[in-house]
N, C-alpha and C positions, 0 to 999 in steps of 0.2 A: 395748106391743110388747116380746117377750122379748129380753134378750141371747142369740143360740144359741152353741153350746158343741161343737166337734168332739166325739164319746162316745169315741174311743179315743185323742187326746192331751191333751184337757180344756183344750186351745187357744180362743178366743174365732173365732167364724167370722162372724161379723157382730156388731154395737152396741158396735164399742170405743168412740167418742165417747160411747153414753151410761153404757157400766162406768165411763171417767173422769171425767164429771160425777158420776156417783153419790157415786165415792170421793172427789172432790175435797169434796162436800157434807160425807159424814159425818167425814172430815177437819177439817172447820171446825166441827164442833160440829154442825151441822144435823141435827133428827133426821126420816130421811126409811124409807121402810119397804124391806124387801127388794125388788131387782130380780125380776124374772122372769125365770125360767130355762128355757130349750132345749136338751135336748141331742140331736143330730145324729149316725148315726152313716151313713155315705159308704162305699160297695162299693169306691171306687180315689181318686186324685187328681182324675182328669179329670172324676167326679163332684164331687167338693168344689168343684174351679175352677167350673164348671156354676153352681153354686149359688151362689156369691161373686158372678158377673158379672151374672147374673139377678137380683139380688137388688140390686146396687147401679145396674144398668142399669134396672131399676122405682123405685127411690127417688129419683136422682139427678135434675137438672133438665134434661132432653137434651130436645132438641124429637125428633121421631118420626124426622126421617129423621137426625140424629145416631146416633140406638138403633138402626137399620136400618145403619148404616155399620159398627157396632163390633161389630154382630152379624154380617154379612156377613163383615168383615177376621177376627173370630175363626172361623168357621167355614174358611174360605181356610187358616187358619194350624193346627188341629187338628180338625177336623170338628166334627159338633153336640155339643152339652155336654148331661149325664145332668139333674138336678133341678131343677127352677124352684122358686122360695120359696115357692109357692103349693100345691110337693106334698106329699108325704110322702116321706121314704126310710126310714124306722123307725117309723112310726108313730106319733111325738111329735108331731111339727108339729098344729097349731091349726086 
C-alpha cells in the first residue's frame, strides 16, 4: 500500500504510521527497501478532506452504521465530499 503524497505541498495525505515505521526501521540499521510512492494532486480542500475521511472511514474498524453516522454528521456539517480512495483525481492512484 503506497504512502500518498498531497502533489502541490508534498505533505503526506495518508500512511504517516507506516512513513514512521519505515524511518524508525532504517533508523536502526534495518535494511528495508524503498516505500511506495503516491502522489495526489486535489482541485480544493474539500477535495483533500474527501479523500482523508474516505479513506480512513474504509481502513479504520467502525462497524457499518458507526461509518453511516460520521458519514451522515459530515455531510449535515459541509455536504458530500469530492474523492474516495478508490478513485482517481490525477490519474496516479492504482
Amino acid at each position: 500500500m503506497p504512502i500518498v503524497f498531497d502533489a502541490d505541498t508534498g505533505k503526506v495525505i495518508e500512511g504517516h504510521h507506516r512513513l514512521r515505521a519505515w524511518t524508525e526501521l532504517r533508523t536502526e540499521g534495518v535494511k528495508v527497501p524503498d516505500y511506495p510512492k503516491q502522489m495526489v494532486r486535489f482541485r480544493d480542500d474539500n477535495e483533500r478532506l474527501g479523500f482523508v475521511v474516505a479513506a480512513n472511514l474504509f481502513r479504520r474498524h467502525l462497524t457499518r452504521e458507526q461509518r453511516a453516522e460520521v458519514v451522515a454528521r459530515l455531510r449535515r456539517r459541509d455536504g458530500a465530499y469530492g474523492a474516495s480512495p478508490r478513485s482517481s483525481t490525477s490519474g496516479t492512484r492504482r
